[in-house]
N, C-alpha and C positions, 0 to 999 in steps of 0.2 A: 808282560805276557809272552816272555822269549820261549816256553816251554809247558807242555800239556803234558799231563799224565792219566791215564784211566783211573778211575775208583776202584778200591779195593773192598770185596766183598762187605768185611765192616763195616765201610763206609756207606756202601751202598743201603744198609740195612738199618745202619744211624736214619737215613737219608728219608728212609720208608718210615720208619717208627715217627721221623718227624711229621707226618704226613706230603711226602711228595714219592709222585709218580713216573714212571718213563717208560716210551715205548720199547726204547731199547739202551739199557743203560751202560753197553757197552759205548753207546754213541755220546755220552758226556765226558767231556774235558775235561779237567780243572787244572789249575795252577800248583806248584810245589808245596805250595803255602796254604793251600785252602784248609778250612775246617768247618765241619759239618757244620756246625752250631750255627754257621751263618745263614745255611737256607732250609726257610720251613713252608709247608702246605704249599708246594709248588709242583709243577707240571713239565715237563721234559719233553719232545716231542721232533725228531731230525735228531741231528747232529749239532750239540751247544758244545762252547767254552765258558769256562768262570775262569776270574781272578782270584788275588788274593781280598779276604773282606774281614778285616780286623780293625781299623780304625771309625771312631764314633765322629758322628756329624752333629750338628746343632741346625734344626728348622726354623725359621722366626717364634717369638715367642717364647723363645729357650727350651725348647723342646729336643731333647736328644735320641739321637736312631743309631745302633750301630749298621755300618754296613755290611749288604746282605741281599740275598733274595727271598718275599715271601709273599706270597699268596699272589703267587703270579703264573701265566702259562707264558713258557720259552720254546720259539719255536724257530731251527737255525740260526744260532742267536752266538755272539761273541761278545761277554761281558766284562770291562775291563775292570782294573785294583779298583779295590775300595768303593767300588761304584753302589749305591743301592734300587732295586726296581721292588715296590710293595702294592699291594691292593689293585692289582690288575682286575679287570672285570670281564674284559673281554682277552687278546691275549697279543704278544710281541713277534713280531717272525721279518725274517731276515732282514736284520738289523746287525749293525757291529756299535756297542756301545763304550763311550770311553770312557778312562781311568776318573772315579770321583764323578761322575754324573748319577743324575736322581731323577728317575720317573718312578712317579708314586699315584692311585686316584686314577688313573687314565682307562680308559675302553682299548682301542684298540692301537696299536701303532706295528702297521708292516707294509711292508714294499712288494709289491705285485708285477711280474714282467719285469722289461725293460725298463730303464727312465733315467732323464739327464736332470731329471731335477728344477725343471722351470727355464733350463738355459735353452735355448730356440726356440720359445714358444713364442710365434706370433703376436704381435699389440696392435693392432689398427688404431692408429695413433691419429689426431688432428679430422681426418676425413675416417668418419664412422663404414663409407664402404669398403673400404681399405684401399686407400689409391698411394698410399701413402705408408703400408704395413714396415714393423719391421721387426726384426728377431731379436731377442733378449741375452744378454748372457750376464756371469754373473761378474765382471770388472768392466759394466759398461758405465761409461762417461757420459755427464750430458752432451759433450763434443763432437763424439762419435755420434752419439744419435742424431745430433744436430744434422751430421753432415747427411745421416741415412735415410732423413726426413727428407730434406730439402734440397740435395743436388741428387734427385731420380735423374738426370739429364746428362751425369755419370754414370752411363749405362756399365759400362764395364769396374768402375769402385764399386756397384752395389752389387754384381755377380759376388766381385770376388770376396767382399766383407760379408755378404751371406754366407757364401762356401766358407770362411772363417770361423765362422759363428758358430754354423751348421759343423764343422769339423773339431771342433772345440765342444762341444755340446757330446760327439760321439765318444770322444775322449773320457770325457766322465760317465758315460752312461754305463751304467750298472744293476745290479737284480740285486742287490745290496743298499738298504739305507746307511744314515748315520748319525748316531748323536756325539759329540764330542765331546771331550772331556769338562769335568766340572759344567756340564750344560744340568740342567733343570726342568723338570716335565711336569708338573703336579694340575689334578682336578683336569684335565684334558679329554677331549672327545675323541676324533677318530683322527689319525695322523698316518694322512696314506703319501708314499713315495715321496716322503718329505728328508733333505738333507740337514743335519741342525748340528750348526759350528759349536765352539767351545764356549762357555760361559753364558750359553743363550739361556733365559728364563723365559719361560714356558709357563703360564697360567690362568685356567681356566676356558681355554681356546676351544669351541667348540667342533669345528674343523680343519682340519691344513691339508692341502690335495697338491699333488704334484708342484712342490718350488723347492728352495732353497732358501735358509735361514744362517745370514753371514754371520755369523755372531764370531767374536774371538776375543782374546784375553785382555785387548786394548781398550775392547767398546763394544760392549753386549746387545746383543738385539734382543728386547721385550716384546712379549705378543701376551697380551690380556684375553680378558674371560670373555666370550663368547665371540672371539671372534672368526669368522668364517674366508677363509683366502685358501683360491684356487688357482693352478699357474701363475706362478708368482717370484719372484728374487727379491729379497728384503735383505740392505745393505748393515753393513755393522754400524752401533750406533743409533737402531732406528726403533721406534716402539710402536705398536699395531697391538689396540688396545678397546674396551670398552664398545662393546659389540659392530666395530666395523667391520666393513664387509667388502673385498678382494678380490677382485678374478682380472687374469689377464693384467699383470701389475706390473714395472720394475719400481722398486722402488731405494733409493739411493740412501746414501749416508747421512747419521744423523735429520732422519725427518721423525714426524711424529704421525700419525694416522689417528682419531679415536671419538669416542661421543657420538657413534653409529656415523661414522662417514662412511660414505658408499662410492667406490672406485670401478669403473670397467675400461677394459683398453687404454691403460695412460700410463705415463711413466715421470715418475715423482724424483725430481736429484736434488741434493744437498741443501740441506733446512727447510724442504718441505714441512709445512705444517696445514693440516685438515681436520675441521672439529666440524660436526654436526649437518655438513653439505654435502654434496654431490659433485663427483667429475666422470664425466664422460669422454674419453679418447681427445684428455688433455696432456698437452707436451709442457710440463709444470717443471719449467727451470729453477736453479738456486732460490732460496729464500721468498720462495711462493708461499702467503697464506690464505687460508681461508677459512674464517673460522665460525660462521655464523648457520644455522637451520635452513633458511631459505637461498642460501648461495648454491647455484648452479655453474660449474666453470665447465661449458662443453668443446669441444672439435678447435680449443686453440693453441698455443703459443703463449704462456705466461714465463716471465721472472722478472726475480725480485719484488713481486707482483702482491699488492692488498688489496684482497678482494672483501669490497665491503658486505653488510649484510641484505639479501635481497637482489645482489647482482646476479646479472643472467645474459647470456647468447643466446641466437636462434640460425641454427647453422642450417634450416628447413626450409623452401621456399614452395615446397608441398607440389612441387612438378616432378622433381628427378630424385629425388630422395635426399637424406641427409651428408650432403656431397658439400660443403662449405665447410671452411675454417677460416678464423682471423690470426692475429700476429698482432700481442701484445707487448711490447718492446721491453727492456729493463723499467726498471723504479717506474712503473705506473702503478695509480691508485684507481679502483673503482669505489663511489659512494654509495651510500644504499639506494636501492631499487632504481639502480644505473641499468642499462640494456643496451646493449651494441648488436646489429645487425649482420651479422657476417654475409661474405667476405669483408673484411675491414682490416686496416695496417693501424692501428694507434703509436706515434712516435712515445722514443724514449723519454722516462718522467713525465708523462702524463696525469696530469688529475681528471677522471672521466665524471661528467656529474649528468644526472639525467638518462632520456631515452633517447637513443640515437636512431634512425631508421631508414638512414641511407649510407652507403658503404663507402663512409669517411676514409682517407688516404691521410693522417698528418705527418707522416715516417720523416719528413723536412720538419717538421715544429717543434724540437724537441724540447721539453721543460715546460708545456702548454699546460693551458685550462678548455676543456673538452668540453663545452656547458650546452643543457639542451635549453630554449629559448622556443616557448609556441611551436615547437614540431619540428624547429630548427636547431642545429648544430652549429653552432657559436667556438670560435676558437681565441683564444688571447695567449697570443705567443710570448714564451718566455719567462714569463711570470713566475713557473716554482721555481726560477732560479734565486728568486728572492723570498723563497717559503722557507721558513725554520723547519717545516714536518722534511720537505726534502734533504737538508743538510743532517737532520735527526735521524732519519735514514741510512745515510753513507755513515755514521757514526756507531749507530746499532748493529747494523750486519756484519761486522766482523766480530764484537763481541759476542752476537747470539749464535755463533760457529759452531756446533754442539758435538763438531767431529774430535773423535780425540783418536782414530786409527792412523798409525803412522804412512801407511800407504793412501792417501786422499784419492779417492777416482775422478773429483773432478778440481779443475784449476780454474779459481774464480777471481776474477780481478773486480776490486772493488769502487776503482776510482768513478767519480761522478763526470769528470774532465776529463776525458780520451780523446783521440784520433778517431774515433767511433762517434761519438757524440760532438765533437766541435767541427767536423767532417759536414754535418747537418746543420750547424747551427750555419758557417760560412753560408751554404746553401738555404738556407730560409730566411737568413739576411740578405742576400740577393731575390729570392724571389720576393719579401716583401717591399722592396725599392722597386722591383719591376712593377709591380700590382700599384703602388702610390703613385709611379711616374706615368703609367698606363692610364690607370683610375680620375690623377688628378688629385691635387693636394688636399683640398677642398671639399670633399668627400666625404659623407659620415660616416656610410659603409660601403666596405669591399666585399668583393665575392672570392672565394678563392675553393677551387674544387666543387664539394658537395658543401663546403664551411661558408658563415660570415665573417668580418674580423671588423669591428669599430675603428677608427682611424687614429683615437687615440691608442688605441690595443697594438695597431701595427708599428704606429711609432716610438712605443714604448718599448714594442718585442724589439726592434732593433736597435736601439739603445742597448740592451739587457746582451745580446747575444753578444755586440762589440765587447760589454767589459769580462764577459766571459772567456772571449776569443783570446783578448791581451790576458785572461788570468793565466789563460794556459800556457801562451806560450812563454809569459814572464816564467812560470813554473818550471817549463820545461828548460828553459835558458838560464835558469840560477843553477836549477840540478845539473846541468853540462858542466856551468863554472865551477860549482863547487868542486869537480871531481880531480885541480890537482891545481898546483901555481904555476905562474905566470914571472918571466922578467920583463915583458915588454909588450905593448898592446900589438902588436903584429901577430906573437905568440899566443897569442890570447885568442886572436881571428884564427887562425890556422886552424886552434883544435875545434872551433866552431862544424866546422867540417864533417859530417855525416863520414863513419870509416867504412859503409857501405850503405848499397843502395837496397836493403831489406829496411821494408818500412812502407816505402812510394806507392801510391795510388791509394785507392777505397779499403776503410777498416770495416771490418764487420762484429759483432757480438754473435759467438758459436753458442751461446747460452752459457754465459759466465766466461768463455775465454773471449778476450780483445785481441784483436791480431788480424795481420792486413789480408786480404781476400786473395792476394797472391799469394802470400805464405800457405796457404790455407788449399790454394789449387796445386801449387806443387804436391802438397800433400797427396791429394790425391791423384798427381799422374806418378806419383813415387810408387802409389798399393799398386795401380794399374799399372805399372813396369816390373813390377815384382820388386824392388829395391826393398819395398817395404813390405818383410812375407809375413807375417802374423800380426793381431789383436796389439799383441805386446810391443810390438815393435809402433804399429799406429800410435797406441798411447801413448808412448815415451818422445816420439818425437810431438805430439800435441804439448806436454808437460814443459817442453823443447821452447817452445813458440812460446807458452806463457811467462818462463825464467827470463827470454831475450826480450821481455814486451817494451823493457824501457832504453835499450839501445835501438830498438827498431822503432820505439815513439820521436824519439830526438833526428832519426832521420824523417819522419814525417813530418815534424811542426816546423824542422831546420828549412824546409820549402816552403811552410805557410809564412816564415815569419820573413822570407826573401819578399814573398808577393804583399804582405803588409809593409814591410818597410821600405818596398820597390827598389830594394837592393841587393845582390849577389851577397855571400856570406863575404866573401872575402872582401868587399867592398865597407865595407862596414869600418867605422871608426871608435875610439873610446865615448867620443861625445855622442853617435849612435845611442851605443851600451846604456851610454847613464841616461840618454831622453827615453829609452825604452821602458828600462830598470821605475824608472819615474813615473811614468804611466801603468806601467801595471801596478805601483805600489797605490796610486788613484784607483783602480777600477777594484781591486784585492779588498782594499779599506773601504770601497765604495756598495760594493758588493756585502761588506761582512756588514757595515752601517743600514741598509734595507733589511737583515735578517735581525738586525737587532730590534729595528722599529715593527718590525712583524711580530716579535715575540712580545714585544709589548699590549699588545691585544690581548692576549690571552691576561694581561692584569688591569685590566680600563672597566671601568663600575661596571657595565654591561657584562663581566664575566661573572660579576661575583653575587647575579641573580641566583637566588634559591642558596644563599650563604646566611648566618644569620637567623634562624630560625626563633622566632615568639621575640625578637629582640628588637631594637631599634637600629639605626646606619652603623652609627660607633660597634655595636657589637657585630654587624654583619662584617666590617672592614677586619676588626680584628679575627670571627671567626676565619677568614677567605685569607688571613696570614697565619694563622694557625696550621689549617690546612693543605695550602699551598707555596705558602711562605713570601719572602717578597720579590719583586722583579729585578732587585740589584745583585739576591743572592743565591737565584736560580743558577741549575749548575750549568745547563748552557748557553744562558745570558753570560755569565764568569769567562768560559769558553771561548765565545765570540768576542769581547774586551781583549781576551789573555794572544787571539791569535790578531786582533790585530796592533796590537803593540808587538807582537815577534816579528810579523810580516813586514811594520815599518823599520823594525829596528833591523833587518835583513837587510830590506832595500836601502837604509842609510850604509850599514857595512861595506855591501855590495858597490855601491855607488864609490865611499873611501877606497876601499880594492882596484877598482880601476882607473881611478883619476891618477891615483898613483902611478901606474902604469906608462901617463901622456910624460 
């Protein structure tokens, strides 16, 4: 559309005889290439442009349209090549639409005043009064929100990433909508001040108000029939479908929304998924689901988070209003008709079971059993370290990554074994030795917090945490070795060495990003010095933090494993190496031998109740192999066998590699 031309009387009277009208038809545009024939029984009204519309489309069904404009009202309107708008009912105005895009069935879509589109619109996030708000835009990371949420104590990062926001926001604001090329509109309601990327489908939506729909040629954003979203950002990738319901959203890449989920004040990142429940001014990090009718996830902190059916919070204490929120850590599970009382911290990999009613702390337990017991909250640390659903977890989340946009907004690191997590376990390992040596060996149970812990429980969880401790740092100490050779075991110590001290201290989870809490504050006295003056620049060094995650882990565990082995690095000898190399190849294989015996459960006669139907045992055993097939050739029974014959055959390697060395 490099060049307009006015219509020539001719045409203008082709134009009329087809049945279309205009106020003033000197005020229509068209392209060099236009011909009448393509728009009939239409309405003209300001100042439009057309393209050229010569090329035919194909609708599902095999249904062919040439493109065109017809029986539609254009009001300020700039229509690009080959685009087709048909069957308007109400009418279009100031809009610019692009090359090959298709609104066809729709009421009304135009943009009124100002508008940025969804980007600064307020989310009272986590606390429903807003103590806790923060602005939206449209390449926001769970990262950044993290940090917008949770260090208000950064008085000055939140001025100036507001003022960011807010100035970013002014930048796009316009009296102009937009649909973009090859975007798709069909059966639609009213689509006021709404921005809509390339390749977006559009169908059946009953309302869209004021957001932004990222859609582009990578990874399409879907929005289904009836559904109603106001102030909003929906990332590329994401689909918003089957009568849910929107207001006050962000909602990040590749999630899914649908099956009348209902959303206010919350903001959804990467593989969100919500069917048939409720959130309210929820901070729903990475691979959050919830997919059940009776689920309520209100005023908290989720990821990697399943949330069973019938879970529920009460952020209410009916004094000062809805002023509570909890902090659900990574890989927690909630069961059905689970309830947690806020304020509450649930540590990472949590199995939550029951009703909880006092504002548990287990942020030290991580990998627990959260169990309610008579009105009591029951903790047994450790334990999903040896759960097949949790290693089934860290296995599936990367495959169910549904991002296919080359720019990712947010960096998620998937490991189950970090400096975030083994950080805790050290420390829950000490405080359960404190509670036993305090308590008394002899003890049936402990108290700990608002929790109980059975005696067998504590001394299990710490057993559990040691072989995890030694998994990780064998892990992180093979990956050191592997990264070059060696002539001589002195050589060998040397590169042991941490080549800087990025790493040291407390790691935190920013929701999906791992990375140490100092990296993490520099960060923000860089925005607060100016070093760091825009959005973009923020993000890029976050993306920054997650690329170095694994030369700044090896300086963290290169400390823990000085204070486990009560030696300097340097101090260290080959015979060291191979007693260490040897013991984590025990705790690895020990560890994989528990998830093996776990998954065996799920095939012991007790599962294969209700198998078998109108038959006798013989046929229920073979139905329950039919079905599920058998325990030896389950594929992550296979899985678990296949890593730890790699794992041993490593640490024998490993072990030849440096004795060599002596």
């Amino acid at each position: 559309m490099a060049e307009f031309r006015q219509l020539t009387p001719v045409e203008i009277a082709v134009l009329q005889k087809q049945g279309c009208i205009a106020d003033d038809w000197s005020n229509l545009f068209v392209s060099p290439g236009f011909q009448t024939s393509s728009v009939r029984n239409s309405r003209f009204t300001g100042k439009n442009f057309l393209g050229t519309f010569t090329d035919d489309m194909t609708f599902p069904g095999g249904v062919h349209q040439k493109a065109g404009i017809c029986d539609a009202w254009l009001h300020e309107c700039r229509v690009g090549d080959q685009a087709f708008i048909g069957n308007i009912k109400g009418y279009i105005a100031n809009y610019d639409i692009g090359d090959h895009a298709v609104i066809t069935n729709c009421d009304r879509i135009y943009t009124e005043g100002q508008s940025a589109f969804g980007n600064g619109v307020q989310v009272n996030v986590l606390d429903e009064t807003g103590g806790r708000q923060l602005l939206i835009y449209d390449n926001l990371s769970a990262h950044t929100a993290y940090l917008m949420a949770f260090y208000r104590h950064y008085h000055n990062f939140l001025d100036i990433i507001t003022t960011m926001i807010l100035d970013y926001a002014d930048g796009i604001r316009s009296e102009r909508g937009y649909v973009g090329p090859y975007a798709q509109i069909m059966d639609a309601g009213q689509i006021i001040n709404v921005r809509i990327g390339s390749h977006a489908f559009i169908s059946g939506a009953a309302r869209l108000q004021e957001g932004s729909v990222n859609s582009n040629e990578y990874d399409r954003v879907t929005i289904g029939n009836n559904v109603v979203a106001e102030r909003f950002i929906i990332s590329s990738g994401s689909e918003v479908s089957d009568h849910a319901v929107v207001t006050n959203c962000f909602i990040g890449q590749g999630c899914v929304l649908s099956k009348h989920y209902s959303a206010i004040n919350s903001l959804f990142f990467s593989n969100f998924q919500g069917f048939n429940g409720e959130a309210c001014s929820i901070f729903a990090g990475p691979f959050t689901v919830s997919h059940h009718k009776s689920t309520l996830l209100i005023s908290g902190m989720f990821s990697f988070c399943n949330a069973g059916s019938g879970s529920n919070q009460s952020n209410h204490m009916y004094k000062l209003g809805p002023i509570h929120h909890g902090i659900v850590e990574r890989g927690t599970k909630t069961t059905s008709d689970s309830f947690v009382l806020w304020p509450a911290l649930i540590g990472p990999f949590t199995l939550v079971m029951g009703r909880h009613y006092k504002n548990n702390d287990t942020s030290d337990m991580p990998f627990s059993y959260l169990i309610e017991n008579k009105d009591n909250s029951w903790l047994v640390p450790g334990v999903n370290l040896k759960s097949v659903g949790t290693i089934r977890d860290a296995i599936k989340w990367p495959r169910r990554d549904l991002r296919k946009d080359p720019e990712l907004l947010d960096s998620i690191n998937y490991n189950l074994l970090s400096p975030f997590t083994i950080q805790r376990m050290v420390k829950g390992k000490q405080i359960l030795g404190q509670i036993r040596q305090i308590s008394g060996e002899a003890t049936e149970t402990y108290s700990w917090g608002t929790t109980f812990i059975s005696r067998n429980s504590l001394i299990r969880g710490m057993e559990l945490y040691q072989m995890a401790i030694i998994k990780f740092l064998g892990n992180s100490l093979i990956s050191r070795i592997e990264k070059k050779k060696y002539s001589s075991c002195e050589e060998l110590v040397r590169w042991l060495r941490p080549e800087s001290e990025r790493g040291e201290g407390d790691w935190i989870d920013a929701c999906g990003l791992i990375a140490p809490k100092n990296e993490i504050k520099r960060l923000l006295r860089m925005t607060e010095s100016g070093e760091i003056g825009n959005l973009h620049e923020l993000e890029k060094n976050l993306k920054a933090l997650h690329n170095d995650y694994y030369e700044m882990e090896w300086t963290w565990a290169a400390g823990l494993l000085e204070k486990t082995l009560d030696k300097k690095l340097e101090e260290l000898s080959c015979d060291d190496l191979v007693a260490f190399i040897s013991e984590w190849k025990e705790c690895v294989t020990g560890l994989d031998k528990l998830l093996y015996e776990d998954a065996r459960k799920e095939f012991r006669l007790s599962a294969m109740t209700g198998y078998g139907m109108d038959g006798d045992k013989q046929v229920r055993e073979q139905d329950f192999i039919k079905v599920r097939g058998t325990f030896e050739k389950n594929r992550f029974v296979t899985e678990v066998v296949e890593h730890i014959r790699k794992k041993s055959e490593l640490a024998e390697t490993m072990i030849k590699q440096i004795r060599q060395l002596q």
